[in-house]
N, C-alpha and C positions, 0 to 999 in steps of 0.2 A: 638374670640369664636363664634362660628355658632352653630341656633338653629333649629332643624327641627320639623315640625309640619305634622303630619300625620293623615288626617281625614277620620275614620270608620261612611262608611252609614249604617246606620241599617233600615229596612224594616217596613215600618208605620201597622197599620192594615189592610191595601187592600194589601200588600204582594209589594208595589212599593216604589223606592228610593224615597225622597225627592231629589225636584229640585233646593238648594239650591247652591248662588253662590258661586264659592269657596273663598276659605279666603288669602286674601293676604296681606302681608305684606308691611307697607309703604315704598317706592321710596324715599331712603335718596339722597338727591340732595345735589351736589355741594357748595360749597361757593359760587362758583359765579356764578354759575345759574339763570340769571335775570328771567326766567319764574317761579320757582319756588319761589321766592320773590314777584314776583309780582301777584303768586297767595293767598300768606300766607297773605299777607296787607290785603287781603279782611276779614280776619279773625280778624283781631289784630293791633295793632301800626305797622308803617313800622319800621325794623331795619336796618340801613346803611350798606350796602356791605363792609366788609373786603378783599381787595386788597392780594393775595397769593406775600410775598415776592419768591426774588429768593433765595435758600438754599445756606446757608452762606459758604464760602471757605474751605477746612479743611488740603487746603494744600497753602496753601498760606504763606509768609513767617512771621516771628515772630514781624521783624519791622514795617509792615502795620497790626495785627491784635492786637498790643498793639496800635498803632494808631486811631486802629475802621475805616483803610481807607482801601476799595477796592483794590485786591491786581490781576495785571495780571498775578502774578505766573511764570512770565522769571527769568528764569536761566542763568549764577550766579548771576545777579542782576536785579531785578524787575524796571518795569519802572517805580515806584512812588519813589524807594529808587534811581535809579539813575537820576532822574530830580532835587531831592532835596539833594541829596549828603549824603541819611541816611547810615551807614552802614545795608546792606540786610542781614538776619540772618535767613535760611535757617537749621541750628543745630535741629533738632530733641529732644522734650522735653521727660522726659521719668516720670510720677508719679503711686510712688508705696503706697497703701492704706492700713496700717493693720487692718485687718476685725478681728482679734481673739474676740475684747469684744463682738461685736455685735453678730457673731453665739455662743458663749460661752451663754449670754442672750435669745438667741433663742431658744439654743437645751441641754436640762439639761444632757443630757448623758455624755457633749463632755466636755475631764479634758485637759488641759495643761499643760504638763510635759515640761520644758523648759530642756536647754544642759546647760552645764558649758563653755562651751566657750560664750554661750551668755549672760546667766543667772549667775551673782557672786552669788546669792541666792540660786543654783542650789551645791549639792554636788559635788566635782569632783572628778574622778576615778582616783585614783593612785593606783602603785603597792602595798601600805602595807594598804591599804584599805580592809571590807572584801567582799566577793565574786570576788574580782578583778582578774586580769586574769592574766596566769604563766607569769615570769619571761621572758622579753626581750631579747632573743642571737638571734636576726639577726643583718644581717651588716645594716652601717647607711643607712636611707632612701636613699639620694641621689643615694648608690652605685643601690639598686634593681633595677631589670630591668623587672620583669613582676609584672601585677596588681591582681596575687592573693597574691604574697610576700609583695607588699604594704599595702592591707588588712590585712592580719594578723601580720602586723608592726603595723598599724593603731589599728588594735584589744584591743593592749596592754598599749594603750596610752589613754589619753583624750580626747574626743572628739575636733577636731579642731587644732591640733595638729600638723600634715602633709598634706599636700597643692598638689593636682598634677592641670597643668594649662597646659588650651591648648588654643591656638591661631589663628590663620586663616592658618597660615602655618602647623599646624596638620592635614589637612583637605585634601591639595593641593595633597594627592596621590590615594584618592576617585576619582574612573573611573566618578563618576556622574559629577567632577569640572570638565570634561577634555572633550573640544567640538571637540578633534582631531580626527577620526575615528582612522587614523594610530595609532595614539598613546593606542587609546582604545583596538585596535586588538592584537597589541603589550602586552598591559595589558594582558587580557584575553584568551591568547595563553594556551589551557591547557598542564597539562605535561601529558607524556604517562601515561598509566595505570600499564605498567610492573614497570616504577622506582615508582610508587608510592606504589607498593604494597612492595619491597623491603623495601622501610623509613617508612611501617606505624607503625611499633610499635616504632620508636627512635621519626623522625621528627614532625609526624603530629600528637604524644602524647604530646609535648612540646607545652607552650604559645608562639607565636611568642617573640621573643626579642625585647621589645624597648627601648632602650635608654633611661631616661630621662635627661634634662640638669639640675644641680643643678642650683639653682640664688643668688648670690652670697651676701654672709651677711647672710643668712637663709639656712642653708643645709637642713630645714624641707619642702622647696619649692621647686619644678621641676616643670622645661616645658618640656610636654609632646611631642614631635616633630611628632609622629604619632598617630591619634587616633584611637583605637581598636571600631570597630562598633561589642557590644557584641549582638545584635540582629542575629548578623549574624555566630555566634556559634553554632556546630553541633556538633552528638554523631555519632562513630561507634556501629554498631550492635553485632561487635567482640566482643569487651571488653569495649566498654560501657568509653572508655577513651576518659576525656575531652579532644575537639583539637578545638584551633583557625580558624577561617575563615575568610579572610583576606576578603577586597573589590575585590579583584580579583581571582572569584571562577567561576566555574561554575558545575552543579551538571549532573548527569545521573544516572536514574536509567536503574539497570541490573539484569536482571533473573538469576538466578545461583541456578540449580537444585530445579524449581519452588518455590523459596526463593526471594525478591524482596531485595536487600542491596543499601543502599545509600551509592554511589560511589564519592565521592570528591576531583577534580582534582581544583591542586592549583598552583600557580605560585608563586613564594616566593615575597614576599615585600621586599627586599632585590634589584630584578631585576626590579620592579616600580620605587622604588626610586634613584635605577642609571638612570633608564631612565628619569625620571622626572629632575636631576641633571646636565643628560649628553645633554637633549633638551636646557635647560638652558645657558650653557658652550655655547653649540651650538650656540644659540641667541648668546651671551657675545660675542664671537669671531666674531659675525655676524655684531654685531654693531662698536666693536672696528677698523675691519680693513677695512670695506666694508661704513656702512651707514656712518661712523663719518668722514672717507676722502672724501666723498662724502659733507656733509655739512661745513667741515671747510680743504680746500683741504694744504691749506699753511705751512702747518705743517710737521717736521719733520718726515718721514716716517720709521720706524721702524719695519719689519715684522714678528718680535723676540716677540710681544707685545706691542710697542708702549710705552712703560715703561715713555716718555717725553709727552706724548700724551696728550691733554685736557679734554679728555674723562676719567680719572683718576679721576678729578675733580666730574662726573657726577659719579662714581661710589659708590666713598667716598661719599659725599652725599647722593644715593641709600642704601649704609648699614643703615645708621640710617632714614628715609624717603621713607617707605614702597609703596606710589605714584610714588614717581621716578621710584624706580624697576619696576614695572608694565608697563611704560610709555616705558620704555629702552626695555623691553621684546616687547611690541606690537608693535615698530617701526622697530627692528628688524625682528621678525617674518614678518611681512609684505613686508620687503626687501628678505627674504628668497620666502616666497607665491611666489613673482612677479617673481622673476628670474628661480623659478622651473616652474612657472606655476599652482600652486596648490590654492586651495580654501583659505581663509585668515581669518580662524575659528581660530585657535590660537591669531592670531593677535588680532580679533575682544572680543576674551575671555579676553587677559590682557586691552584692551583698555578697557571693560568696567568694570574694576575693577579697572580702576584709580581714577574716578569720585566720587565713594562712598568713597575712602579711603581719595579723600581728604576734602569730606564734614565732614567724621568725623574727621580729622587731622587739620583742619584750622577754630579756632574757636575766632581769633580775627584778631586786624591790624599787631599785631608782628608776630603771625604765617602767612601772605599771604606775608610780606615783607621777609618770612626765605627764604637760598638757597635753600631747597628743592621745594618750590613752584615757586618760578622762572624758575629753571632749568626742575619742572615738565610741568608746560604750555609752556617752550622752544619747549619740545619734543613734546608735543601735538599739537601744531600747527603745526610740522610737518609733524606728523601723518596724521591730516587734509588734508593736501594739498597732501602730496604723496597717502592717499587712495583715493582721492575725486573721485567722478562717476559722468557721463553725467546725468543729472535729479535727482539729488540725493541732499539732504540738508545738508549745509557742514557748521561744525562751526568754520574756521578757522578765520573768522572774531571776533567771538568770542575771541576767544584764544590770537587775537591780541590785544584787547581793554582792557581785564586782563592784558595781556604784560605790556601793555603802563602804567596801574595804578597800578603796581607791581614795575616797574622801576619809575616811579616818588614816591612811599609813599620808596624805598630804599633808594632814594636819602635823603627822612628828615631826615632817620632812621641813615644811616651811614653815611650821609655828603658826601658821592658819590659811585660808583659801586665798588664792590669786582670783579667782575667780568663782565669790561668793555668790552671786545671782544666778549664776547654772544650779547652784546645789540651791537655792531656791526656789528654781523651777523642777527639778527633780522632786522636790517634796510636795509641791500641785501633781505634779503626774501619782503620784505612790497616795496620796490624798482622796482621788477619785478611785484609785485602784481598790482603796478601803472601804468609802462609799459603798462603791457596789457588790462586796462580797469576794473579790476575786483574789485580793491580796488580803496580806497578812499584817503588813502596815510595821514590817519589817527595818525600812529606812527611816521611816517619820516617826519611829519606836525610837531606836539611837539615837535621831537626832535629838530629842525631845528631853533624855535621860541625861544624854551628855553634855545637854546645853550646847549643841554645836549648831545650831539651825541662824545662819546669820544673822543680826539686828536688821530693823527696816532701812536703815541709811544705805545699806548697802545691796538693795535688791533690785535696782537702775544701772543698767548700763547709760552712758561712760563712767569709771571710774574716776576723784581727781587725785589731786600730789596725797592727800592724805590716807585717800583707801576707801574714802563714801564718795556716794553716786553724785557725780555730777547735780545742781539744780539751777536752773535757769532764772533772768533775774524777771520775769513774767510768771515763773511760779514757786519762789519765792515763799509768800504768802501762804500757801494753803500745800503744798504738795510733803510737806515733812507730816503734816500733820494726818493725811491723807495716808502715807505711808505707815505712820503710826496706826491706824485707825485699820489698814489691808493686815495689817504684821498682826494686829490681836482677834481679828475676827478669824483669821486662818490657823492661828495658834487652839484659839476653842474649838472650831471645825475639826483638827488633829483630834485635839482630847476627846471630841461626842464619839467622831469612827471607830476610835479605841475603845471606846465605852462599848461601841453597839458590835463590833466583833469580839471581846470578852460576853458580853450577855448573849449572843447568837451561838457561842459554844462552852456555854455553860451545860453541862449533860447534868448535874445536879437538879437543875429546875424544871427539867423536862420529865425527871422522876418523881419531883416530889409531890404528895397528896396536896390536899384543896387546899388546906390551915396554912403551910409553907410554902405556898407558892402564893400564895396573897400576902402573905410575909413578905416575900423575894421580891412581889411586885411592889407595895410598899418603898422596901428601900431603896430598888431599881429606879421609879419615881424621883425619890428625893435625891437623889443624884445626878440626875438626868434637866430637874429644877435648878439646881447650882449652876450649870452650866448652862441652861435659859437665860438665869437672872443675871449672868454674868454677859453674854449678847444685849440683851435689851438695856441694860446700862450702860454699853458703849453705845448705844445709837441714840441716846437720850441725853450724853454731855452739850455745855454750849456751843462748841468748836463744830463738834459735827453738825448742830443739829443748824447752824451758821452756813457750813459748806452742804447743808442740803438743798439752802434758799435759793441757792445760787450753784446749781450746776451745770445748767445751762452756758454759765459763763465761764467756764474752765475751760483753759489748756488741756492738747488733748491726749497729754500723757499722767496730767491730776484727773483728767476724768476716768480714761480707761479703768487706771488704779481705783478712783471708786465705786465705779460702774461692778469692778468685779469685787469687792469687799462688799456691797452694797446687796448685790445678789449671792452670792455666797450664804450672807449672813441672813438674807428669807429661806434658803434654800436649808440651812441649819435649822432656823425653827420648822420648817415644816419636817426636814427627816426625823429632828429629837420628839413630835409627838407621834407620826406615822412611822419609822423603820426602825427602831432598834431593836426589836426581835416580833416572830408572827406577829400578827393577831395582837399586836398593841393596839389600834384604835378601838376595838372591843373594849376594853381594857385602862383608857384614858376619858377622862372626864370630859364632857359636850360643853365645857367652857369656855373648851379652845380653841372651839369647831370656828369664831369670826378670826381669831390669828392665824390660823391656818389658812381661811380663804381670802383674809387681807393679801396677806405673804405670796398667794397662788397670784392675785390678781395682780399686783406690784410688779411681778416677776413676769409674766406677759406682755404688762405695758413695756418695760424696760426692753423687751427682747424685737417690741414691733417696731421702737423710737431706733433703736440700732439698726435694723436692717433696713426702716424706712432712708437714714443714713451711710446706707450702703457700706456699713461694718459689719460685715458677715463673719468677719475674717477673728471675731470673739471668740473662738472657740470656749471660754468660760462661761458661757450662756447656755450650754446644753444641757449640762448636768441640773440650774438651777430651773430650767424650762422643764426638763421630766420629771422633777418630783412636783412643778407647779399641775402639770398635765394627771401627775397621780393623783392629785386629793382633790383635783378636780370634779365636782357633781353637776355643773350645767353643760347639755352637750354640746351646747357653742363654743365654752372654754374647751373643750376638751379637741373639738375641731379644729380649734385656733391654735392649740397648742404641737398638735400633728403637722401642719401646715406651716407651721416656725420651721418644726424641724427639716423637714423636706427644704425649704429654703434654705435650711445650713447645711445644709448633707451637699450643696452645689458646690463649696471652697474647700469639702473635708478631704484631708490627703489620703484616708485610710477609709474602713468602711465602718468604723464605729457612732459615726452618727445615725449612718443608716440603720444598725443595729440597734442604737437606741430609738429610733422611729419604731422600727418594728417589735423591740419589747414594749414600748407604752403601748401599739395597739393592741399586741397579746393581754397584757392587763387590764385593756378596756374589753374585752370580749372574756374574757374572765371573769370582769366585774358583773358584765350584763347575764351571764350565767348563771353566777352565783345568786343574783338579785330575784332571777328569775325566778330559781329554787326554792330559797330562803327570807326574799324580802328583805334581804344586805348584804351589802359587798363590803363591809370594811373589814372583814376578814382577810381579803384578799395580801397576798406577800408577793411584792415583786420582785424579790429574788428570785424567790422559787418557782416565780414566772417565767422569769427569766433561766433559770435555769434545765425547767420541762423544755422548754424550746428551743434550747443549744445556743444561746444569744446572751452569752456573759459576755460583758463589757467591761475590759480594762480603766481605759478611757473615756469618757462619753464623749472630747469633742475631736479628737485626730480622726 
């Protein structure tokens, strides 16, 4: 409240103003105003300075403010709940206050007629009641399909009676939900003016039709599947007949014989919601035969549908777990953006519709250990990683940390995995993420420690009665042993990554003089050798060296599987003598300079025989194809191996193939730099190439 004071001079007896000073109002000073205090003492007792706290959290989570402890507000778990292992509770309270007594005692006017559905006190309207309303012949609720025929259903009955309910999918054909331009345009395509002047007296007099769905046990309840926006209802000037207006209108006025008529050009809801149906399908199809071979390539291939496919799994799940869907839609969508080239508004619209659905969906430890949240952060991390952008904040690290504590509280929950081969492929994904420096190797650390990383039998989908993978009576023969043979060459791949991120931040070696760090190499070496000798013995037993004569002849879910244990396991010898900290080929002995380029050249061949077979869709050939392309020294190799990649970057969902195209060229302009200077590149660190250049790669093949 402000008060204004306006002062009238009036004129003394000589006819002149007073020169009076004017009036002002005292200078309300601060709390903490030490001048103003320290002019007020002179007047009065000093009063001690009250200190302005800082204004208290209001979004902080529920577990630190029942605490009374400062809360830093990280999402999904705050760092006071995760140092102390609280559960973080992020749920939104929601309190509802009934004010009736108190303005009822405030304002005598105001009377309180309660309903009979609330009020038993309350009369209720029935038909032989009097004044009650005629005689009920409509069809039952459930059958009506517009809402004036519900209303005057409703009319006849008690208050409370019939139920129409809408949901978040009521909404989804509202132009305003839909960040698509195409699709908007699409919407609001108007129709000509001549057909609509033919259907105005039949079509555009009629309530649009909607559907509702009855729920079942209560034929007095529907879900309402479209919701009618009655704000957006108009009148003809003709005849003054109600007609609907859908969200997708658009109006013009038109002069007609100096008469101004509003003209309403409509596009039927009908043709929004195949479109909205048919984009969908579209994703469905997008993820089923494109993103899903793409992350679990092993799998029977079907292109009827996929009907044995794993992704079955993720769908069934999806109907009931409204997060999944959203999660399926944005991951596809985004493989769609990438390969057309178009903007990634769709994608970006379901992804952020995941997040909220599952804050409100997971509101304990049994809801985050259910498969829908598993399988929802599956997807989301690989969202993550396939959209990720140069300077841009990525929380796939996130995504992984949930992983890890979603697969260990499963583990108490059901006494082991429903679904071993996701947590499978989660530890390839977190595999490559260690490879190239960007992770911490956080998950395949756990798994590794805890011994929870599945056996090979179970890293094939379908599952049978017993809990291992399905195996066919065509592979039979050679596919267990195959699986054996993927399950140990990935297990040592873990153990080198872990090797080569302890030695990459070791700060001790980086200190130490010349004598100690020829030491530190030394035993770096001989450890590094264990884990050599321990590869090249498995690709030396009979078994394999049997299924190497013959791979050509394999099924091609035993091939896949060796194909990627096979390159893998080059792709291992060459990191363990070239990556696991600078300036190790300086530093390694030139004895190993022909395994090194056996391994480069093996790993080529294998990468041109696949795409010459139009399996592009390996993304496990990327990672072994860029370190083939590093220790590369002939520049045909080195062309050929650029040239791989550009041809895989056509099926990638994400832009990390691309990424890795453009860190191998950086390292070969690097090389030729350094060469040029000094007369050799094996100094050369493609990390740190990759990291001058903003081009860290999670993943090398999404």
């Amino acid at each position: 409240m402000s008060t204004t004071i306006t002062l009238v001079m009036q004129d003394d007896k000589r006819g002149e103003a007073p020169r009076r000073p004017p009036l002002r109002l005292p200078v309300i000073a601060p709390k903490d105003d030490h001048s103003s205090s320290a002019s007020s003492s002179r007047s009065g007792p000093s009063v001690p300075l009250r200190s302005r706290l800082p204004p208290r959290s209001r979004t902080g989570c529920w577990t630190c403010r029942t605490r009374k402890v400062k809360c830093d507000e990280g999402r999904p778990v705050c760092g006071q709940c995760s140092r102390l292992g609280h559960n973080c509770d992020y749920v939104p309270r929601h309190a509802f206050r009934d004010d009736t007594p108190r303005v009822v005692e405030r304002m005598q006017d105001v009377t309180n007629v309660a309903s009979s559905i609330w009020d038993p006190n309350s009369p209720a309207l029935t038909e032989n009641s009097a004044g009650s309303a005629p005689l009920d012949d409509l069809p039952p609720f459930a059958s009506l399909t517009t809402d004036e025929e519900r209303e005057k259903k409703a009319e006849k009955s008690s208050p409370g009676t019939y139920h129409v309910v809408v949901n978040q999918s009521s909404f989804q054909h509202l132009p305003e939900y839909n960040d698509d331009p195409e699709i908007k345009r699409e919407m609001l395509s108007p129709i000509r003016r001549g057909s609509l002047a033919t259907s105005q007296g039949s079509s555009l007099s009629r309530e649009a039709v909607v559907e509702a769905i009855p729920v079942s046990g209560d034929p007095n309840v529907v879900v309402l599947p479209r919701f009618e926006d009655v704000t957006r209802r108009g009148t003809f000037s003709s005849n003054r007949a109600r007609s609907p207006i859908s969200p997708l209108i658009k109006h013009e006025n038109i002069k007609t014989e100096d008469v101004e008529e509003a003209v309403i050009t409509e596009v039927p809801e009908a043709m929004a919601e195949s479109s909205r149906v048919g984009q969908e399908a579209r994703y469905l199809r997008q993820f089923r035969q494109v993103v899903w071979r793409q992350l679990v390539p092993a799998e029977l291939d079907q292109r009827d549908g996929m009907v044995r496919s794993s992704a079955n799994i993720l769908e069934a799940a999806a109907a009931v777990f409204p997060p999944l869907h959203h999660a399926i839609m944005a991951v596809a969508a985004l493989s769609v953006a990438v390969q057309e080239g178009k903007e990634r508004l769709d994608a970006l619209q379901h992804y952020q519709q995941v997040l909220p659905a599952l804050q409100s969906t997971l509101r304990s430890s049994d809801d985050l250990s259910s498969d829908g949240a598993f399988l929802t952060h599956f997807l989301l991390l690989v969202y993550e990683i396939a959209a990720a952008e140069p300077g841009h904040t990525n929380l796939w690290s996130q995504h992984l940390s949930t992983l890890l504590r979603i697969s260990l509280l499963r583990r108490e929950v059901f006494g082991g995995e429903p679904f071993p081969y996701v947590v499978w492929w989660i530890c390839n994904i977190d595999l490559d993420a260690l490879f190239s420096g960007a992770g911490s190797g956080e998950y395949v650390g756990s798994m590794l420690n805890n011994d929870l990383i599945p056996p090979p039998s179970f890293h094939l989908y379908p599952l049978g009665l017993d809990g291992s993978s399905v195996v066919y009576a065509d592979e039979v023969d050679v596919l267990p042993t195959i699986l054996q043979l993927d399950f140990e060459v990935t297990i040592l791949a873990m153990r080198l990554a872990l090797l080569a991120h302890e030695f990459r931040h070791d700060s001790a070696f980086s200190g130490a003089d010349a004598s100690r760090k020829e030491q530190a190499i030394r035993i770096r070496q001989s450890r590094i050798f264990e884990l050599q000798e321990s590869l090249r013995q498995l690709w030396v037993t009979q078994a394999v060296v049997m299924i190497n004569l013959k791979v050509d002849e394999l099924r091609p879910r035993p091939r896949q599987v060796y194909e990627h244990a096979a390159t893998l396991y080059r792709a291992c010898i060459i990191y363990s003598h070239a990556s696991m900290w600078p300036g190790q080929r300086l530093e390694t002995s030139p004895d190993y300079d022909t395994e090194i380029a056996v391994a480069s050249n093996q790993i080529l061949q294998m990468t041109r025989k696949a795409l010459a077979e139009d399996r592009s869709d390996c993304r496990y050939l990327v990672f072994p194809l860029f370190m083939a392309g590093f220790v590369a020294t002939d520049g045909a190799q080195r062309m050929s191996a650029l040239d791989l990649l550009r041809a895989l970057e056509k099926d990638s969902i994400g832009r990390n193939t691309t990424a890795t195209r453009k860190a191998l060229a950086a390292v070969y302009e690097k090389q030729n730099e350094r060469f040029m200077n000094t007369g050799q590149s094996l100094d050369v660190d493609w990390m740190e190439v990759m990291a001058e250049r903003n081009l860290m790669v999670v993943n090398f093949g999404l």
